[in-house]
C-alpha positions as CSV (number, residue, x, y, z in Angstrom):
1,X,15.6,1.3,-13.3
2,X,15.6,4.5,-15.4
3,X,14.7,7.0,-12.9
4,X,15.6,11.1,-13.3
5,X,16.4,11.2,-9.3
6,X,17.8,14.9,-10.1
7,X,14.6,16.1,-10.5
8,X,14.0,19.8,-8.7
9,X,12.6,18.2,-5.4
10,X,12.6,21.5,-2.9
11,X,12.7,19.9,0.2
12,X,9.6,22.4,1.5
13,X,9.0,22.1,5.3
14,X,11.3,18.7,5.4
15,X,9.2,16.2,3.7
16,X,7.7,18.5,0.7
17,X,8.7,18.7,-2.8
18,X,7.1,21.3,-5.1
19,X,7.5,18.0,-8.2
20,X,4.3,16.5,-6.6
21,X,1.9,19.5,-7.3
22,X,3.8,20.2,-10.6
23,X,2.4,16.2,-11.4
24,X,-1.2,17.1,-9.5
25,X,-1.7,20.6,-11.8
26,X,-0.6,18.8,-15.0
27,X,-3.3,15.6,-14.7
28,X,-5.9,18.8,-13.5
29,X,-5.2,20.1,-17.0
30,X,-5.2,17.2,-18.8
31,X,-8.6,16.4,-17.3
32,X,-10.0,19.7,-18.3
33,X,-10.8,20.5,-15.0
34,X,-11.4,24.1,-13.2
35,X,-8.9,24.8,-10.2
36,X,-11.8,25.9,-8.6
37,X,-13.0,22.9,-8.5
38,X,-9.9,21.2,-6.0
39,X,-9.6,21.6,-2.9
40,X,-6.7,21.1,-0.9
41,X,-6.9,20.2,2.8
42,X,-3.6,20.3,4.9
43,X,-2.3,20.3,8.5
44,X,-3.7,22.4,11.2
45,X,-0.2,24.0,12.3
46,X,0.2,25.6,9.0
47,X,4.3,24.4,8.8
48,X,3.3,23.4,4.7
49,X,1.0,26.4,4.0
50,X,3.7,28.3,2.4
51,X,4.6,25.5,0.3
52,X,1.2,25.9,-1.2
53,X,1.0,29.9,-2.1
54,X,3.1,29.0,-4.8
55,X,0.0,26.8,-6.2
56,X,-2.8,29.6,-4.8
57,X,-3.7,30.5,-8.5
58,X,-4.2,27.0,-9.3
59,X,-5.8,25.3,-6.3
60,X,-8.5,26.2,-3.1
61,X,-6.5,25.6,-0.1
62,X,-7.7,25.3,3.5
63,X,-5.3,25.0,6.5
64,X,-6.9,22.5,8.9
65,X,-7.3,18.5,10.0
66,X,-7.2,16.7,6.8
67,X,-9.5,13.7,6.5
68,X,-12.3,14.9,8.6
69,X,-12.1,18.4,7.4
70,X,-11.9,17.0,4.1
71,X,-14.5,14.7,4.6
72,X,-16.8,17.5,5.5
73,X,-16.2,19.5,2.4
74,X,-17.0,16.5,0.0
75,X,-20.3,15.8,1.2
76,X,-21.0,19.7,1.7
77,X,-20.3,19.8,-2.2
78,X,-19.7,16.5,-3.8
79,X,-19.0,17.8,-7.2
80,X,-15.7,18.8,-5.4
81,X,-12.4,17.4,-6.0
82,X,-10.9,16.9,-2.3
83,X,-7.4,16.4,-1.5
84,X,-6.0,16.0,2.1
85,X,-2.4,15.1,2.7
86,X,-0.3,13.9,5.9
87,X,3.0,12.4,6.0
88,X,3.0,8.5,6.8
89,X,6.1,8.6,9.4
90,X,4.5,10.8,11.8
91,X,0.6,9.3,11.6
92,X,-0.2,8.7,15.6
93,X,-2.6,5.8,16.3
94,X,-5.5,8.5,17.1
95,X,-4.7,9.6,13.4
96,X,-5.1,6.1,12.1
97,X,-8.3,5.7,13.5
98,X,-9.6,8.3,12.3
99,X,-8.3,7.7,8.8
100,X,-9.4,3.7,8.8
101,X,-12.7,5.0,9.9
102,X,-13.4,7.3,6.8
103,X,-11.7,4.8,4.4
104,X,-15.0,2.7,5.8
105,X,-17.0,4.9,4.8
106,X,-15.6,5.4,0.9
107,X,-15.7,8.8,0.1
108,X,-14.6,9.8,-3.2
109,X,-11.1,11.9,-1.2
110,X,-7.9,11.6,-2.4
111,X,-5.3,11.1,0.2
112,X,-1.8,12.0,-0.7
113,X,0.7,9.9,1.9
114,X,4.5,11.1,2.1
115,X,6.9,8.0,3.0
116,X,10.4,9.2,3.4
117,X,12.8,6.5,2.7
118,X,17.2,7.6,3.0
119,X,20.6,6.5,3.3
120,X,20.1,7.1,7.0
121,X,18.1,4.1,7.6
122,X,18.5,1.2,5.8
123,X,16.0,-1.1,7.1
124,X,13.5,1.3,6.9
125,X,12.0,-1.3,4.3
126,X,11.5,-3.7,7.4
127,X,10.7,-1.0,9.6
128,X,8.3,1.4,8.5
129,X,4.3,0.8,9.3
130,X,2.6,-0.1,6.0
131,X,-0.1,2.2,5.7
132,X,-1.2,0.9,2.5
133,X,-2.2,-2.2,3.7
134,X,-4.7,-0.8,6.3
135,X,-6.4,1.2,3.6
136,X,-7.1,-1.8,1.5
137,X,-8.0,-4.0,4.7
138,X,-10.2,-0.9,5.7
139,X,-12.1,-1.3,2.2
140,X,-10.2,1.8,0.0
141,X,-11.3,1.6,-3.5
142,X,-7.6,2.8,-4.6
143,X,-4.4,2.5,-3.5
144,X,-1.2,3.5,-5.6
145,X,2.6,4.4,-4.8
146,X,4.7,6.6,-6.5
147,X,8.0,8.2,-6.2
148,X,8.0,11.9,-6.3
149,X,11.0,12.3,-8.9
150,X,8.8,10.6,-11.6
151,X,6.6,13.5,-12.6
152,X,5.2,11.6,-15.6
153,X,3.8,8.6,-13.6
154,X,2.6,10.5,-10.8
155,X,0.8,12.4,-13.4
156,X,-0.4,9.6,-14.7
157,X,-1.4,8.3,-11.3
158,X,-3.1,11.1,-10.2
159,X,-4.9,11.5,-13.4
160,X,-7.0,8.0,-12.8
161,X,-6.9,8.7,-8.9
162,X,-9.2,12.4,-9.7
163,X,-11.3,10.2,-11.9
164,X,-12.1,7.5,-9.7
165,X,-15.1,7.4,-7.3
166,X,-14.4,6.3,-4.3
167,X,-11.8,6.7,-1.4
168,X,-8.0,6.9,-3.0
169,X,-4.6,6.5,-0.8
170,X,-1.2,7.4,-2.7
171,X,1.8,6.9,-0.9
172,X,4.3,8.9,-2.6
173,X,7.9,7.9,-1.7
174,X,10.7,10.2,-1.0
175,X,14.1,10.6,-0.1
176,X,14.6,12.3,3.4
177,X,16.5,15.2,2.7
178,X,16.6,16.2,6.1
179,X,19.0,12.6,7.2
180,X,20.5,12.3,3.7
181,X,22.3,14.6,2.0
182,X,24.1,12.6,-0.1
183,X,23.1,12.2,-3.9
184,X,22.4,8.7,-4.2
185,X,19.2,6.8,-3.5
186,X,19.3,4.1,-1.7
187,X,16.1,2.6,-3.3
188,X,17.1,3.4,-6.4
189,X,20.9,2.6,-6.5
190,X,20.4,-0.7,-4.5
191,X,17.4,-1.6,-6.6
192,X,14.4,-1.8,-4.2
193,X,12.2,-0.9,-6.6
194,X,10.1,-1.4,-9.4
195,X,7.2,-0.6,-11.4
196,X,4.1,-3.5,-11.6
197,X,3.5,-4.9,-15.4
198,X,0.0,-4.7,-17.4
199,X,0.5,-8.4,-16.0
200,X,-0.2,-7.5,-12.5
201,X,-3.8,-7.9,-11.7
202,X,-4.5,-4.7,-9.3
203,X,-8.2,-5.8,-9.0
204,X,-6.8,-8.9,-6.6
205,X,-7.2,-7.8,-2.7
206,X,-5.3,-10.8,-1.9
207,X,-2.3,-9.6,-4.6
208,X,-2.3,-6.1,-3.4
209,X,-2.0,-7.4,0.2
210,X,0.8,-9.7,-0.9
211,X,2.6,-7.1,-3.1
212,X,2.9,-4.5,-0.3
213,X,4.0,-7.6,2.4
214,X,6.6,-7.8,0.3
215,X,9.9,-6.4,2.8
216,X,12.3,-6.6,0.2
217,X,11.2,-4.6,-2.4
218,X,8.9,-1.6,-3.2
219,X,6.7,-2.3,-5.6
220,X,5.0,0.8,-7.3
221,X,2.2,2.0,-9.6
222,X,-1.3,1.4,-8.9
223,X,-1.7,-1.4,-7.2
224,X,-5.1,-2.1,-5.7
225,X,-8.3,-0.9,-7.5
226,X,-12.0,-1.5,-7.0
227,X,-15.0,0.2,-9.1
228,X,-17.4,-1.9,-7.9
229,X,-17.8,0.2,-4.2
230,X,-20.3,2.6,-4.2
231,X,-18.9,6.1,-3.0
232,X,-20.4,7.5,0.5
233,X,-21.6,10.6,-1.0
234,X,-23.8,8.7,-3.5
235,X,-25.1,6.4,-0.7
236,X,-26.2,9.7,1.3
237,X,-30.5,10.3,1.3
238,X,-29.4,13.4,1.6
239,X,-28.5,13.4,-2.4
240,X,-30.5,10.7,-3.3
241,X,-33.6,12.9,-4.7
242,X,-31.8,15.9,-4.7
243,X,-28.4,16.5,-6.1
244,X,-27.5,19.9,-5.2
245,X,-24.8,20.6,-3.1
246,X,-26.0,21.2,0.5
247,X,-24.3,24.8,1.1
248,X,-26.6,26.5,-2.0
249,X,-29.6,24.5,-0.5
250,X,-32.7,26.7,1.9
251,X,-32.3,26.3,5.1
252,X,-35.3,26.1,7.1
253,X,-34.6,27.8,10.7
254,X,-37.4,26.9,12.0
255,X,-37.1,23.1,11.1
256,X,-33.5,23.5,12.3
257,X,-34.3,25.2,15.8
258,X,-36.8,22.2,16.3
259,X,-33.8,19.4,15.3
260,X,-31.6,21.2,17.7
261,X,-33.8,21.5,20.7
262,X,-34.8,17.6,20.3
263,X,-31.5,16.6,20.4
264,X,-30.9,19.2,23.4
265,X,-33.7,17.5,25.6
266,X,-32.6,14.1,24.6
């Protein structure tokens, strides 16, 4: 597999590299979109938030829980682009919960996952919990995976991901450079993966869930799609007569004091 694996990966707060936002502000462009348009939700301890001042002129970023916070902000204002991240080797159970729970729901948010394979595991292939599965047995709309020293495909990836409407995972695979130091890849140099063909049907639930059972390889591109779900925002009465964004709406105090002091009694 031609892969560059010497692309400029800073290794930003262990797990980050700055390629993966170089890929997300080139599809933003190519899409013609305003910055001010994407938000960005990350973790609540703030150990990525410098990573991202380097992006502040191109993307809205907001320090706090990622699905629910981002959540929040999509149906606040669904003409929003939302984008939460977490890192998939460190997801607790409560965090899975809450994450299969949304994915229920299918709002149009666009999860970026960071898998860290290395040299310092080698059966992480066996090991590892497959995160993608749940999101596809939860009902997500689109699932891809990526690794995060091919700029042009995750471009291309997150390209069709802001486009799509519905709830989007993408597991983006990277070497630990934390546990390996050295230059090779196991993945790569023991060829574990591989990029699905315009043969591969990603429309198949039952192909994506056999594709990513797969323990001896990593398959990659995007690999489970489905435009037939309708998007929780769209499903909302809240929009369905009225499609301005709730935080430009009236409020009405009054009707509000009422709602609060029925549920206060109840």
């Amino acid at each position: 597999m031609n892969i560059d694996n010497n692309t400029d990966n800073l290794c930003m707060s262990r797990c980050k590299s700055n390629s993966i936002f170089e890929a997300l502000k080139n599809a933003v462009f190519e899409l013609n979109i305003s910055c001010n348009n994407i938000v960005i939700v990350t973790g609540k301890n703030g150990q990525y938030f410098n990573f991202y001042e380097d992006y502040k002129n191109y993307f809205n970023v907001i320090e706090s829980e990622s699905l629910y916070t981002a959540l929040g902000i999509k149906l606040a204002n669904p003409t929003l682009k939302v984008i939460a991240e977490n890192n998939c080797n460190f997801l607790s159970p409560k965090n899975i919960n809450e994450m299969v729970s949304i994915i229920k729901k299918n709002p149009s948010i666009i999860n970026i996952a960071y898998e860290c394979y290395g040299n310092a595991n080698k059966n992480e292939l066996e090991s590892n919990l497959n995160l993608s599965q749940i999101a596809i047995l939860s009902n997500a709309s689109f699932v891809a995976r990526v690794l995060d020293s091919d700029l042009q495909k995750m471009k291309e990836i997150f390209v069709q991901a802001i486009d799509h409407k519905g709830y989007v995972l993408i597991e983006i695979i990277k070497r630990c450079r934390v546990y390996d130091e050295k230059e090779d890849f196991y993945l790569i140099e023991n060829d574990k993966i591989y990029y699905v063909n315009e043969k591969y049907n990603n429309t198949s639930k039952i192909k994506a869930l056999e594709t990513f059972s797969d323990n001896t390889k990593l398959a990659l591109g995007i690999l489970y799609i489905n435009k037939n779900l309708i998007p929780y925002e769209d499903a909302l009465s809240v929009y369905k007569n009225n499609s301005e964004p709730l935080f430009k709406r009236n409020i009405n105090i009054e009707f509000a004091k009422d709602f609060i002091d029925k549920i206060n009694r109840q």
